[in-house]
Structure formats: C-alpha cells, structure tokens
PyMOL Python script that loads the backbone (N, CA, C, O; Angstrom):
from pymol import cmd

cmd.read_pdbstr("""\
ATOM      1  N   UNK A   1      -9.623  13.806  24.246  1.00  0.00           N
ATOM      2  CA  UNK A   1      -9.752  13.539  22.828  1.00  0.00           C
ATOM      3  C   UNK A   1     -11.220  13.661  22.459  1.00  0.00           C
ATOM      4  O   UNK A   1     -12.056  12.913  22.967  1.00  0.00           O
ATOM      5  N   UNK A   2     -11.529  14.578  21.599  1.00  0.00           N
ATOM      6  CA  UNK A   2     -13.001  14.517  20.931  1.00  0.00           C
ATOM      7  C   UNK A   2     -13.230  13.799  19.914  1.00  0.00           C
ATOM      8  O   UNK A   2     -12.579  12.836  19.510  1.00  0.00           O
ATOM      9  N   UNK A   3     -14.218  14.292  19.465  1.00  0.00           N
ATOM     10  CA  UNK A   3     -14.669  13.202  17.817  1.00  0.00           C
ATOM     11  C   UNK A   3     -14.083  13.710  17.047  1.00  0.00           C
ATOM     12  O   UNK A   3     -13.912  12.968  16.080  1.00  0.00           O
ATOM     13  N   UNK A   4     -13.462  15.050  16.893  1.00  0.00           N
ATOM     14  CA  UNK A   4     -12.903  15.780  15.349  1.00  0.00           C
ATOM     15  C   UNK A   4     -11.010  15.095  15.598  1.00  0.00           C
ATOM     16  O   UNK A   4     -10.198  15.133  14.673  1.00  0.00           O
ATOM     17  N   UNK A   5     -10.780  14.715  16.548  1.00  0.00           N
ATOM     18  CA  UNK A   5      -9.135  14.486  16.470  1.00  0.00           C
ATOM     19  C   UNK A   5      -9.454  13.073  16.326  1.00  0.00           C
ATOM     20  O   UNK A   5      -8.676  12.553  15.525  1.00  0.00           O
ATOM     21  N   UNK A   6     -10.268  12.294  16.780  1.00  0.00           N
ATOM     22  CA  UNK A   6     -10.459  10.931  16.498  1.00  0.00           C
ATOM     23  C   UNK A   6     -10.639  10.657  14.891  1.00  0.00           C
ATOM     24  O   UNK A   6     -10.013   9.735  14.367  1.00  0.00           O
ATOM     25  N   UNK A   7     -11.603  11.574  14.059  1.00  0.00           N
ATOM     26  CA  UNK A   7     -11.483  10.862  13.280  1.00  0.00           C
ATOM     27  C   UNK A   7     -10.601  11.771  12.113  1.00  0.00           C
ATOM     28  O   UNK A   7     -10.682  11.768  10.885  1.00  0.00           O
ATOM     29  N   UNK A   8     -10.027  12.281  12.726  1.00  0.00           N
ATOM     30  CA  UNK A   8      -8.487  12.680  12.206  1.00  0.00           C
ATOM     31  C   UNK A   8      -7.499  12.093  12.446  1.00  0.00           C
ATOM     32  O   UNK A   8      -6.466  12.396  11.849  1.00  0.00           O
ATOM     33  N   UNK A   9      -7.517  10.995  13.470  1.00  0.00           N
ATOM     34  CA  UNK A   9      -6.396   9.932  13.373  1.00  0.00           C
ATOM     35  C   UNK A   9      -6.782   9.124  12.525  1.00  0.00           C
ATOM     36  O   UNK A   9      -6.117   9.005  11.496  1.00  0.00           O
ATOM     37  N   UNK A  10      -8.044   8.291  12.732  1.00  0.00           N
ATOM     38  CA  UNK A  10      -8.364   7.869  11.833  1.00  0.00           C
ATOM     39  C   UNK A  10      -7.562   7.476   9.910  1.00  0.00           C
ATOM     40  O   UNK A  10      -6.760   6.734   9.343  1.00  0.00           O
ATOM     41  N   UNK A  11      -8.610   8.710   9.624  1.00  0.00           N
ATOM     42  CA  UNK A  11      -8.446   8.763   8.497  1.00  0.00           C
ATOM     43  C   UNK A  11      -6.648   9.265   7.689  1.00  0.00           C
ATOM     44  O   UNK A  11      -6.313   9.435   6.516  1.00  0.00           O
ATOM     45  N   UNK A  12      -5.884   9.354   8.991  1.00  0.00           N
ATOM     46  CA  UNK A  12      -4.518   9.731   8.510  1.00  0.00           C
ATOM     47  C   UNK A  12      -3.817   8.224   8.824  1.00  0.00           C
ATOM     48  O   UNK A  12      -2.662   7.963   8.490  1.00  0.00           O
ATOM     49  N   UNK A  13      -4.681   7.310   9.498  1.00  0.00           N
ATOM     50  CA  UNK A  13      -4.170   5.532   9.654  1.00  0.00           C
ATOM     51  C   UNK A  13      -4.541   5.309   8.410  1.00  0.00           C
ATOM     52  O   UNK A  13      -3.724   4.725   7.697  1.00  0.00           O
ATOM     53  N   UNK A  14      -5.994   5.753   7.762  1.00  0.00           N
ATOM     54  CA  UNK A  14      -6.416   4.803   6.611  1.00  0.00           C
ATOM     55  C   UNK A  14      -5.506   5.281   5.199  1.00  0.00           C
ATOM     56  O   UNK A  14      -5.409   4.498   4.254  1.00  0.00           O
ATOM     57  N   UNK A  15      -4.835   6.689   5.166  1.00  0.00           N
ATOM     58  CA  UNK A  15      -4.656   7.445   4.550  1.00  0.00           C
ATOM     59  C   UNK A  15      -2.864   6.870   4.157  1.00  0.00           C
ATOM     60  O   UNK A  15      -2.402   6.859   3.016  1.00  0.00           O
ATOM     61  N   UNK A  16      -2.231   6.508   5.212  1.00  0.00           N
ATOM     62  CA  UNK A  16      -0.995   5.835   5.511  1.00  0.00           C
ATOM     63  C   UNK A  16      -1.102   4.460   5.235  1.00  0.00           C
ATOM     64  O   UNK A  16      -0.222   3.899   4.583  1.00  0.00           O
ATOM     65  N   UNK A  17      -1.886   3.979   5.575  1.00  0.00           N
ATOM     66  CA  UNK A  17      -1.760   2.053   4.870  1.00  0.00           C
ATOM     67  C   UNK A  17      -2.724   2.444   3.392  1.00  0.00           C
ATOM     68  O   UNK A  17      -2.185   1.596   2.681  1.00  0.00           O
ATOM     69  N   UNK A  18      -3.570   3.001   2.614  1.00  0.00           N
ATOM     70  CA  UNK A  18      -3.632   3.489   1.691  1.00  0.00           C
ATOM     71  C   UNK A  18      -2.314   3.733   0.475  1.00  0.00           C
ATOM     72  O   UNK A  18      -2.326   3.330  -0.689  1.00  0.00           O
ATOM     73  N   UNK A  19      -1.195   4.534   1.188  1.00  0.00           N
ATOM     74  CA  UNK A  19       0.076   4.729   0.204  1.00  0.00           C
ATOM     75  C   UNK A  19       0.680   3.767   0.629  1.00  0.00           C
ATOM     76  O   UNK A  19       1.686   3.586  -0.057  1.00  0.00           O
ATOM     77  N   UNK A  20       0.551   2.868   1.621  1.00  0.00           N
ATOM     78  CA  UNK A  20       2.021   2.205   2.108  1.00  0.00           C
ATOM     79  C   UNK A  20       1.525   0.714   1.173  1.00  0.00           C
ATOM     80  O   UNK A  20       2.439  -0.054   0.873  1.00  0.00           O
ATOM     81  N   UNK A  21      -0.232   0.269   0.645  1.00  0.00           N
ATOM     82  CA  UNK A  21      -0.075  -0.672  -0.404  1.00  0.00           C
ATOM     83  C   UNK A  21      -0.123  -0.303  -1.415  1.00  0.00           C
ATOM     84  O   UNK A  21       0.257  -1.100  -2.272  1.00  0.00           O
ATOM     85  N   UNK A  22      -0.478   0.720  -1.766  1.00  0.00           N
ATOM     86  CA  UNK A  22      -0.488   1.332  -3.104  1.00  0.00           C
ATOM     87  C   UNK A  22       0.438   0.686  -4.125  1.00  0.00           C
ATOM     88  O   UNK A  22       0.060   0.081  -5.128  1.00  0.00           O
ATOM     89  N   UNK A  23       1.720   0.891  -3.739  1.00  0.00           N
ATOM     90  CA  UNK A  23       2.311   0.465  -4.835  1.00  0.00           C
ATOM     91  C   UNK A  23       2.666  -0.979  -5.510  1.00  0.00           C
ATOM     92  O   UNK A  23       3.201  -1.241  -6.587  1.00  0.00           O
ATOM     93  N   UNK A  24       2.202  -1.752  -4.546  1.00  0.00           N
ATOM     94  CA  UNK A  24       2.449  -2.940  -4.523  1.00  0.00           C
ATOM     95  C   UNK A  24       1.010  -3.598  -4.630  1.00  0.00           C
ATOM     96  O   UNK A  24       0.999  -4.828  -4.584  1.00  0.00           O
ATOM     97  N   UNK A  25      -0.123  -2.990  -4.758  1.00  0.00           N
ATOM     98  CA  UNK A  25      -1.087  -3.367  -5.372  1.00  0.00           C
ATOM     99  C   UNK A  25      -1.442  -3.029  -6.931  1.00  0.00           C
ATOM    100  O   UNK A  25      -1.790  -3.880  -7.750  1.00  0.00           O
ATOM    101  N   UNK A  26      -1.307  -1.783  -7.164  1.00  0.00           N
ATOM    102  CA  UNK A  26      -1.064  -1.280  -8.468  1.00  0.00           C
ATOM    103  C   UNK A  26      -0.188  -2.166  -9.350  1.00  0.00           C
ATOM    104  O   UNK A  26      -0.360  -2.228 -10.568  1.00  0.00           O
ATOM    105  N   UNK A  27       0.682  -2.795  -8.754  1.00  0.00           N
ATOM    106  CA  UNK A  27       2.177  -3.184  -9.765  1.00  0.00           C
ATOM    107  C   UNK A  27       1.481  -4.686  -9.618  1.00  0.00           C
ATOM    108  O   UNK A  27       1.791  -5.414 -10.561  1.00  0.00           O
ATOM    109  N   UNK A  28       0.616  -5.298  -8.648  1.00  0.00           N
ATOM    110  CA  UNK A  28      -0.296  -6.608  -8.808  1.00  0.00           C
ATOM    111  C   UNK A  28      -0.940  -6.170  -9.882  1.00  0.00           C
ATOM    112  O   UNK A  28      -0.565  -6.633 -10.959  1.00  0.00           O
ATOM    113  N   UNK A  29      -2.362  -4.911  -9.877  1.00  0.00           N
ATOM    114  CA  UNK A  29      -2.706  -4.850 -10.575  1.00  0.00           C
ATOM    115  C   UNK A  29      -2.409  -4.998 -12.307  1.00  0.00           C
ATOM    116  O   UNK A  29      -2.967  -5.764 -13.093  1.00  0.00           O
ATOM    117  N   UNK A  30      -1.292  -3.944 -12.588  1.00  0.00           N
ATOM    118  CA  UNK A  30      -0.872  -4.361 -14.139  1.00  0.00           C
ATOM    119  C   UNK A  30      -0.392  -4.737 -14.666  1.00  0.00           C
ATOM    120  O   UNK A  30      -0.159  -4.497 -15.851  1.00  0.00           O
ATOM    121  N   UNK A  31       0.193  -5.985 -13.573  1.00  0.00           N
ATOM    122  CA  UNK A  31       0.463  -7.210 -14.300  1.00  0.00           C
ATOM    123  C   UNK A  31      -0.255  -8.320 -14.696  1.00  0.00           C
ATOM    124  O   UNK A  31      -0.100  -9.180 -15.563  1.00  0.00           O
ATOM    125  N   UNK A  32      -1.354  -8.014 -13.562  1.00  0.00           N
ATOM    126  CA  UNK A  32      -2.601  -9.072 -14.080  1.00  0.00           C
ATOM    127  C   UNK A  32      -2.909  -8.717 -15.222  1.00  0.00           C
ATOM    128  O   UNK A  32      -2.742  -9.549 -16.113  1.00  0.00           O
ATOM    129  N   UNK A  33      -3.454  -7.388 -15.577  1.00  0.00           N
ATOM    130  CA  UNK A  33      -3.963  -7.180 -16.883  1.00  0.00           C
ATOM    131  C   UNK A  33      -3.287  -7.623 -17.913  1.00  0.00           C
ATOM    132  O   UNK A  33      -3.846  -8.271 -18.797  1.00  0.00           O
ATOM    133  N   UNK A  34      -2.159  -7.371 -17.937  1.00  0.00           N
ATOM    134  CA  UNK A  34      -0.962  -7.764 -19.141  1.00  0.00           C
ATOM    135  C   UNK A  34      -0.788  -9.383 -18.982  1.00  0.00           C
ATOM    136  O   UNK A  34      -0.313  -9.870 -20.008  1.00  0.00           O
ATOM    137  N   UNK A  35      -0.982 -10.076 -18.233  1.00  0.00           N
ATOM    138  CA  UNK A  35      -0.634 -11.472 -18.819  1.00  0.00           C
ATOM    139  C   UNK A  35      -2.535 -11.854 -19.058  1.00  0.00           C
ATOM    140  O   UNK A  35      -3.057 -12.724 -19.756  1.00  0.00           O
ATOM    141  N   UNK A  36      -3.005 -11.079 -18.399  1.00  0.00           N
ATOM    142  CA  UNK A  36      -4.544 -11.836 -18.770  1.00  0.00           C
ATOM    143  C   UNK A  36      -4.335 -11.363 -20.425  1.00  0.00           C
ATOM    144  O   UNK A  36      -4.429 -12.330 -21.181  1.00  0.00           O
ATOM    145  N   UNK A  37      -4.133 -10.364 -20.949  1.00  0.00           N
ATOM    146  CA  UNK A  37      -4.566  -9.867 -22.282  1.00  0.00           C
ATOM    147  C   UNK A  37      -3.432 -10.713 -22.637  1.00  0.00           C
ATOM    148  O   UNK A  37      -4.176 -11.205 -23.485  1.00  0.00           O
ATOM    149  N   UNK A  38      -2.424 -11.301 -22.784  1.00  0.00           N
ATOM    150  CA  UNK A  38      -1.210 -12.105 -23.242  1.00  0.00           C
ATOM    151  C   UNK A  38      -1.964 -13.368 -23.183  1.00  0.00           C
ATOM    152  O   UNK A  38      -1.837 -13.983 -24.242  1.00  0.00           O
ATOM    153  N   UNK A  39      -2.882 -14.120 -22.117  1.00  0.00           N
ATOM    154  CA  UNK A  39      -3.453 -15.469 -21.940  1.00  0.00           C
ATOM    155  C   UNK A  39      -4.714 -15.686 -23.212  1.00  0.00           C
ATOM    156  O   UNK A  39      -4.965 -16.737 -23.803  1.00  0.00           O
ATOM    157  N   UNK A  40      -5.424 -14.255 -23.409  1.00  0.00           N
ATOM    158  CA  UNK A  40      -6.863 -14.209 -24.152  1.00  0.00           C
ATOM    159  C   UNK A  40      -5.775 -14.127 -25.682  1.00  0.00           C
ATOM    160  O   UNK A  40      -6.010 -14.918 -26.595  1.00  0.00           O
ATOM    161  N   UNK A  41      -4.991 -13.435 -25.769  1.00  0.00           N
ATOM    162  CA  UNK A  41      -4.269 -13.318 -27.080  1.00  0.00           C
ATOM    163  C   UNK A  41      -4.173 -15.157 -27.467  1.00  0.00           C
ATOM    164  O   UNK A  41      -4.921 -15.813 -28.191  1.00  0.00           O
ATOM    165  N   UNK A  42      -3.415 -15.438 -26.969  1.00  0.00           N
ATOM    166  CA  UNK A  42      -2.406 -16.898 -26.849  1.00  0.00           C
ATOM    167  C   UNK A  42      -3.118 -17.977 -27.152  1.00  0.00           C
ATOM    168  O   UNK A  42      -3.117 -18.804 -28.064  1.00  0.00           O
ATOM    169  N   UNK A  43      -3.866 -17.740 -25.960  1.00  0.00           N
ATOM    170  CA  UNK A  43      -5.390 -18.722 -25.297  1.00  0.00           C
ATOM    171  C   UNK A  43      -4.509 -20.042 -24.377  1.00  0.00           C
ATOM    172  O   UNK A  43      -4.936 -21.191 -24.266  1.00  0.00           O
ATOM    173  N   UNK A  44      -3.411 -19.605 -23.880  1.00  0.00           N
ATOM    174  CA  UNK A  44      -2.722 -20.258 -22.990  1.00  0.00           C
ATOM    175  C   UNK A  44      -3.773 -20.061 -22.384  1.00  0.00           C
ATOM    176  O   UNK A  44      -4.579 -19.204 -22.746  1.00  0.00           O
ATOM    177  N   UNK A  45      -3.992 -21.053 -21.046  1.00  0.00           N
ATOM    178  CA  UNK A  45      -4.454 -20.869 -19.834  1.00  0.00           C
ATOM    179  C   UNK A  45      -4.020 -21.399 -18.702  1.00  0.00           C
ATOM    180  O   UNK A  45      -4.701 -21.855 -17.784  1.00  0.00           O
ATOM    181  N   UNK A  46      -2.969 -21.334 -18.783  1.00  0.00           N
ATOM    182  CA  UNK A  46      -2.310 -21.675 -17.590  1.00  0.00           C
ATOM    183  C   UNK A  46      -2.430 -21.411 -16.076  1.00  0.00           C
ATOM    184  O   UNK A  46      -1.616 -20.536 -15.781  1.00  0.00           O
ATOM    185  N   UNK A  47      -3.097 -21.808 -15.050  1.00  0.00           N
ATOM    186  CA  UNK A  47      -2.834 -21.146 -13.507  1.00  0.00           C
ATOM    187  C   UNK A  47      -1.753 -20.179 -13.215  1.00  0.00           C
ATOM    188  O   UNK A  47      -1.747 -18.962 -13.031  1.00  0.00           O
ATOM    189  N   UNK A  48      -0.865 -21.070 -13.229  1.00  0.00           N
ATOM    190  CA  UNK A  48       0.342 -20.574 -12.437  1.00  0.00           C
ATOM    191  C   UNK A  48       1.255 -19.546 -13.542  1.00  0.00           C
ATOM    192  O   UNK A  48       2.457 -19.321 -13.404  1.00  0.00           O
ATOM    193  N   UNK A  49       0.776 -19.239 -14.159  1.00  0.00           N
ATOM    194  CA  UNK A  49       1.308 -18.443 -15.066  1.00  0.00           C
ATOM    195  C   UNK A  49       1.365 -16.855 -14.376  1.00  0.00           C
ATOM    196  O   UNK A  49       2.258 -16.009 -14.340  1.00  0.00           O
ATOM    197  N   UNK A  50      -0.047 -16.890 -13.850  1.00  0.00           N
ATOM    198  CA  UNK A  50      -0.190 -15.517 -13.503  1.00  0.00           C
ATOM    199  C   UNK A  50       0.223 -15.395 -12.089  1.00  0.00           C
ATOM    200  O   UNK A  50       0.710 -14.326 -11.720  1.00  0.00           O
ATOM    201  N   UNK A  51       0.084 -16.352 -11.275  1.00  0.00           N
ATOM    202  CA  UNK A  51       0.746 -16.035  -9.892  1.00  0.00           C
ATOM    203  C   UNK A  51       2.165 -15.940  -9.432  1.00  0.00           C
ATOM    204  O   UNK A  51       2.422 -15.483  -8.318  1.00  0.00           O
ATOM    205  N   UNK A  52       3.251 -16.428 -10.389  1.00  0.00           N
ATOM    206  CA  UNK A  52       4.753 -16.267 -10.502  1.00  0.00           C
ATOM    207  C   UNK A  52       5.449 -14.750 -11.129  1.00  0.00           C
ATOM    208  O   UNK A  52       6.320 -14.106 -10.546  1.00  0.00           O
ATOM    209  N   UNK A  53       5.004 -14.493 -12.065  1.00  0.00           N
ATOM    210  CA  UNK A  53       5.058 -13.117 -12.416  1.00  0.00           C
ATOM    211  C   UNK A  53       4.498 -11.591 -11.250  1.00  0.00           C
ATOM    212  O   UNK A  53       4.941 -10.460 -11.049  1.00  0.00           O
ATOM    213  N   UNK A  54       3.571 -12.231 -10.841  1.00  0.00           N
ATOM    214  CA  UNK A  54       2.555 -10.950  -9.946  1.00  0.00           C
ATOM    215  C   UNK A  54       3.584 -11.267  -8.025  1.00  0.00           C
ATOM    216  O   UNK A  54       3.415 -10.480  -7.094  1.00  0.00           O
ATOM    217  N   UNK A  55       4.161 -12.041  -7.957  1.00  0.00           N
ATOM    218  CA  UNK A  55       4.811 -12.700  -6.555  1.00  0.00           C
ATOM    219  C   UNK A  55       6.055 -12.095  -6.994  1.00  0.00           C
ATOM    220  O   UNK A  55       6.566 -11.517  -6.034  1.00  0.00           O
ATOM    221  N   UNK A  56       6.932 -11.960  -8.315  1.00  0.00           N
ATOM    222  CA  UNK A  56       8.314 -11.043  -8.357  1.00  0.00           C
ATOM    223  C   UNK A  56       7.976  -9.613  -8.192  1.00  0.00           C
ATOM    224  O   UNK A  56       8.595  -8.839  -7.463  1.00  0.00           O
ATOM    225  N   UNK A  57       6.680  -9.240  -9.113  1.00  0.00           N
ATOM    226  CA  UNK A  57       6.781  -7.875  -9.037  1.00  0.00           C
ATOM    227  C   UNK A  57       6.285  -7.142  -7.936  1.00  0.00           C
ATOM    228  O   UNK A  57       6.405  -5.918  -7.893  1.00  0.00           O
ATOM    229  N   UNK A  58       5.664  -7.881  -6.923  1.00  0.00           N
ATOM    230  CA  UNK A  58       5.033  -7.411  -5.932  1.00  0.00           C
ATOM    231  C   UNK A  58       6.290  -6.928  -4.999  1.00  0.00           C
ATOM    232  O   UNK A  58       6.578  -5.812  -4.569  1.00  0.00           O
ATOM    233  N   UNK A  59       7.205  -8.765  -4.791  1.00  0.00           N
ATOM    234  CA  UNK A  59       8.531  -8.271  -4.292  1.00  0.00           C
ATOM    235  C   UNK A  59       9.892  -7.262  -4.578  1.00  0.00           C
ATOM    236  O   UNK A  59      10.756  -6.935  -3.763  1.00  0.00           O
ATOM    237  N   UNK A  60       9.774  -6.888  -6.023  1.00  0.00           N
ATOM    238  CA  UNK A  60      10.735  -5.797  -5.862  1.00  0.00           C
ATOM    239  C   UNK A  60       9.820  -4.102  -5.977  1.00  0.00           C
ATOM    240  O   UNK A  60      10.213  -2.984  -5.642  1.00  0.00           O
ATOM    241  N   UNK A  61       8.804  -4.446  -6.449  1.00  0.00           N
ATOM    242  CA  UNK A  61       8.416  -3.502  -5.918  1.00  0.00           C
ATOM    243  C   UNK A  61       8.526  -2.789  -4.659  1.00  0.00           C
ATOM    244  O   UNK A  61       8.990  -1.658  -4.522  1.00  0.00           O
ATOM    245  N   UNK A  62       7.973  -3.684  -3.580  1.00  0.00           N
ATOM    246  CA  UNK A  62       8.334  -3.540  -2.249  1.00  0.00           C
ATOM    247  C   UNK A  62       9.533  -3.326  -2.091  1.00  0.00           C
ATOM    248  O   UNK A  62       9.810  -2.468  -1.253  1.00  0.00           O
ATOM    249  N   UNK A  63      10.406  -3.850  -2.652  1.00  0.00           N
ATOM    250  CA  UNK A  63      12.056  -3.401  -2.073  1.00  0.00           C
ATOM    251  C   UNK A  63      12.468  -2.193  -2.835  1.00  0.00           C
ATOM    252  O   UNK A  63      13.450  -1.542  -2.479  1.00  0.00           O
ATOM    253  N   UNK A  64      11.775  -1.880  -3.836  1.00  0.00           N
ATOM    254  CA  UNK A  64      11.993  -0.513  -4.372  1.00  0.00           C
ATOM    255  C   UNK A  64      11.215   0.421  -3.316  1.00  0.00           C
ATOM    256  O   UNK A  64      11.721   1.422  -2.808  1.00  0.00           O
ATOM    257  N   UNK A  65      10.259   0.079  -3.125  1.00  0.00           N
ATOM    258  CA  UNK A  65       9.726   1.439  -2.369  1.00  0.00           C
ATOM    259  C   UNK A  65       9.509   1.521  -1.306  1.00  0.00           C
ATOM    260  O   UNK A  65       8.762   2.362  -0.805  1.00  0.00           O
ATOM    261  N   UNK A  66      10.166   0.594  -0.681  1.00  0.00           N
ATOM    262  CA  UNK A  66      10.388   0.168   0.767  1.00  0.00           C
ATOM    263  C   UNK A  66      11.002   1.736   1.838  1.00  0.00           C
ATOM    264  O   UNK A  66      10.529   1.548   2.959  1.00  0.00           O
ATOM    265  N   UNK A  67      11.605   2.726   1.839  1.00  0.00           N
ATOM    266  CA  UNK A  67      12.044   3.558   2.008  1.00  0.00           C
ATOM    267  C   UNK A  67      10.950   4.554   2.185  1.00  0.00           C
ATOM    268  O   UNK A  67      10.586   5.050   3.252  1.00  0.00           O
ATOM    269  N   UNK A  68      10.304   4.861   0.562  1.00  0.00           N
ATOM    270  CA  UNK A  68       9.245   6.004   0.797  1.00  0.00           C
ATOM    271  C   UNK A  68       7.891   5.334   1.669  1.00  0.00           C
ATOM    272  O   UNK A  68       7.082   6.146   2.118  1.00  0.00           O
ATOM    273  N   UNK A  69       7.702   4.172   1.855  1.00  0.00           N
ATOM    274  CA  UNK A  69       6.934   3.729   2.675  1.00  0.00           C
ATOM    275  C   UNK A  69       7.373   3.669   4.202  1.00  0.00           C
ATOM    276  O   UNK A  69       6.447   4.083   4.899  1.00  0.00           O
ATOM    277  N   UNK A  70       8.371   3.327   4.877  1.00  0.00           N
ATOM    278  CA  UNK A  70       8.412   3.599   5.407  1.00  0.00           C
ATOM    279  C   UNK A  70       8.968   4.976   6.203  1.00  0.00           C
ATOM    280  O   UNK A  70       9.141   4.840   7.414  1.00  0.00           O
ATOM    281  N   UNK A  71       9.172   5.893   5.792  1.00  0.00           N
ATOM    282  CA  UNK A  71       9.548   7.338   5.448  1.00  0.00           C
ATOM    283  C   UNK A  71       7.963   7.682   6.160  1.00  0.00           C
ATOM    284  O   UNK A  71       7.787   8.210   7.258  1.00  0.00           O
ATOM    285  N   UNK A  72       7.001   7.267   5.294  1.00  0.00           N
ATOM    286  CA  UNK A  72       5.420   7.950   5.300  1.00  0.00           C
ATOM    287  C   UNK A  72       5.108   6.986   6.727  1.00  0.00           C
ATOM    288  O   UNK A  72       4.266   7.486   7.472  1.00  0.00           O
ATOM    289  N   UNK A  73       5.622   5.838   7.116  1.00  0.00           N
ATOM    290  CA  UNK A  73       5.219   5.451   8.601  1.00  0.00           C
ATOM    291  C   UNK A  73       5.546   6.004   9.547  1.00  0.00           C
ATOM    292  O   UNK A  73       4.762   6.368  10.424  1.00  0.00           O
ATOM    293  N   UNK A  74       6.956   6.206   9.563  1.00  0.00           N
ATOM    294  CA  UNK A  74       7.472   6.692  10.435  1.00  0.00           C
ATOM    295  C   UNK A  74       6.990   8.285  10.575  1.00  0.00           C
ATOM    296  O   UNK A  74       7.021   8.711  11.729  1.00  0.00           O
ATOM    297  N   UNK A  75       6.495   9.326   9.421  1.00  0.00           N
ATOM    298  CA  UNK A  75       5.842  10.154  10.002  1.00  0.00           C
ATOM    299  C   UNK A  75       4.560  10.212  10.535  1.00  0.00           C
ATOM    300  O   UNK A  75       3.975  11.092  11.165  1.00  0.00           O
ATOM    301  N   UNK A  76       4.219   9.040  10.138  1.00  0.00           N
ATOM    302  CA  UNK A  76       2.177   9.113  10.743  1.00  0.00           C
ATOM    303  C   UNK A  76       3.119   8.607  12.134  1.00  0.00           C
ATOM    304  O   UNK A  76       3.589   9.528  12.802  1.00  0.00           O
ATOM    305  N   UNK A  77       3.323   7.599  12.457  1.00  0.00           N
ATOM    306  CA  UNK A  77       3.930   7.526  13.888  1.00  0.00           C
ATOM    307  C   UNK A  77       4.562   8.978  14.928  1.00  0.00           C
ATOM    308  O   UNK A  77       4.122   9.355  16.014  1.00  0.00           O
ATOM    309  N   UNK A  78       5.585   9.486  14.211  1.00  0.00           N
ATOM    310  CA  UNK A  78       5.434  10.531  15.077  1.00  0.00           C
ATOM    311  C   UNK A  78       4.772  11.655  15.097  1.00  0.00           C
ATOM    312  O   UNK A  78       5.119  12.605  15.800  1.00  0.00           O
ATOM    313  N   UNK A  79       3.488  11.667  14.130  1.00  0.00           N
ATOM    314  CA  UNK A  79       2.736  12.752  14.382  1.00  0.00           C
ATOM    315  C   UNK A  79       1.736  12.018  15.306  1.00  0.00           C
ATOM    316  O   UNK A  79       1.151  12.796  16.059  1.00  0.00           O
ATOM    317  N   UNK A  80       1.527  11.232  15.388  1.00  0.00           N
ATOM    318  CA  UNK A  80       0.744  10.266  16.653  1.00  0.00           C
ATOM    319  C   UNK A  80       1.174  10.640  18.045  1.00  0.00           C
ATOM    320  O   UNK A  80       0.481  11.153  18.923  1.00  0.00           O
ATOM    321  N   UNK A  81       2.311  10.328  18.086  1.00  0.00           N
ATOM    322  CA  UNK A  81       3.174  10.179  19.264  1.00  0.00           C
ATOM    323  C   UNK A  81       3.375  11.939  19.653  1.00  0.00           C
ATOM    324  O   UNK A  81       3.273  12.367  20.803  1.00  0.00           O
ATOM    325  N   UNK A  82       3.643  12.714  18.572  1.00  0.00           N
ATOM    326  CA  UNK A  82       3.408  14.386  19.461  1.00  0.00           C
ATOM    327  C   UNK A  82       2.370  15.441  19.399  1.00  0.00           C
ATOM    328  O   UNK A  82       2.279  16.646  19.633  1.00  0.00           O
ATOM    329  N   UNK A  83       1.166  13.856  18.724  1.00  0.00           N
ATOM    330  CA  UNK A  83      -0.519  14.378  19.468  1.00  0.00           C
ATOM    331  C   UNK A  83      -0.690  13.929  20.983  1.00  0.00           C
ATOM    332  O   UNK A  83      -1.504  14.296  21.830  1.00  0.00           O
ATOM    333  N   UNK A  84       0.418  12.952  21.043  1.00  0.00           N
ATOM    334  CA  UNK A  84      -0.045  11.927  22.701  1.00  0.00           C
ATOM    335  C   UNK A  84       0.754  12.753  23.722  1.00  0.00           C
ATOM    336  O   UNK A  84       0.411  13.014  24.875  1.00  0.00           O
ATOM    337  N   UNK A  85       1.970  13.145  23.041  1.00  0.00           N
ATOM    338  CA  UNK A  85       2.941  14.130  24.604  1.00  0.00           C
ATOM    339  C   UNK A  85       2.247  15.422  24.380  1.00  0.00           C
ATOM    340  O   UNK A  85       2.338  16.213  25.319  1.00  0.00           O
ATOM    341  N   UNK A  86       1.433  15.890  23.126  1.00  0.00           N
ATOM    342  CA  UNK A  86       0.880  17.315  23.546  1.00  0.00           C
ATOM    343  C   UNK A  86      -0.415  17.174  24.171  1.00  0.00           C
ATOM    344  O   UNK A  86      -0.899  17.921  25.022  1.00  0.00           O
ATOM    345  N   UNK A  87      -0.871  16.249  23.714  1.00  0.00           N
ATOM    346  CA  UNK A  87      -2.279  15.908  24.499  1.00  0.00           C
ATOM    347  C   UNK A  87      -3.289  16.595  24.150  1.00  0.00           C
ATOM    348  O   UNK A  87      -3.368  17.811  24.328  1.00  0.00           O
ATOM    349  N   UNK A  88      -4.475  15.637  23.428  1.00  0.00           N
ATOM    350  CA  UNK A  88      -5.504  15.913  22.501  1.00  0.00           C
ATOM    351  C   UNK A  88      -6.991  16.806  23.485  1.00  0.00           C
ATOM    352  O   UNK A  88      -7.416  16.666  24.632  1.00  0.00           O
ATOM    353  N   UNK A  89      -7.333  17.566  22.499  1.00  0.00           N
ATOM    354  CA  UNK A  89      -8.524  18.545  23.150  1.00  0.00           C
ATOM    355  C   UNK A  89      -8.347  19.463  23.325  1.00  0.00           C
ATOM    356  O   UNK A  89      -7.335  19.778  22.698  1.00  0.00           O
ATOM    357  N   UNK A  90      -8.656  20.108  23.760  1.00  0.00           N
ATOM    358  CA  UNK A  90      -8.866  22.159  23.356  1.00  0.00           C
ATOM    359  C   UNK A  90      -7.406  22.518  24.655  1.00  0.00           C
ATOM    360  O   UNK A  90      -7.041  23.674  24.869  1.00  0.00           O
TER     361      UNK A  90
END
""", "prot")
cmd.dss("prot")
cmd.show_as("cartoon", "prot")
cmd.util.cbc("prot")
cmd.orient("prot")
C-alpha cells in the first residue's frame, strides 16, 4: 500500500460518513432555523421546544433514508474488501 491508495481510502471513509450524516444533519439543520425564526417571531423561548421537534425529524429521517445509506456502506465496504483480496500497490 502506498500514499496515493491510502489517501484514497481515506477520503472515500470521509466521503461515505459525509453522505451517510448528511441527511440527518441537514433535516437538524432546518428545523432549527424554522422554530428559531418561529421563537424570534413569537418571542416564546422555550428550551425544550427546539430539542423535541429536531429528535422526530432526525428519527424519521433516518428511517427514511436508512436504505440509501446503507446501500452507500455497504459499497465503500466492498470496495475496501476487493482492494484487500486484490491487494494494494503496483
């Protein structure tokens, strides 16, 4: 194994947990925005306002995209696994 396949695993690990939170950070993300701009509207300020809303959508998110995530693991895994039985380096 050299430095060019190393940090080609690498960056196809960072590249794979990259999409695999994606969506479930994004869907954190705009929900924060939307109840923060709903809290500054209101001038509620409630804590727990924002952490009950952002804890459902995180979870069906995940169960919505639970599939194409792991779909995208299971191929970084076996492109791992038939760099290791072909065996890395010239």
């Amino acid at each position: 194994m050299n430095e060019a396949d190393a940090l080609d695993l690498v960056q196809s690990a960072i590249w794979t947990v990259i999409v695999g939170a994606g969506p479930a950070v994004g869907a954190a993300m705009a929900v924060g925005i939307v109840i923060a701009l709903v809290q500054a509207l209101t001038q509620v300020q409630e804590m727990t306002l924002t952490f009950v809303p952002k804890i459902i959508v995180v979870f069906v998110t995940i169960s919505l995209m639970a599939p194409f995530i792991g779909a995208h693991f299971v191929a970084f895994t076996e492109g791992v696994y038939s760099r290791i039985e072909k065996g890395y380096g010239p």
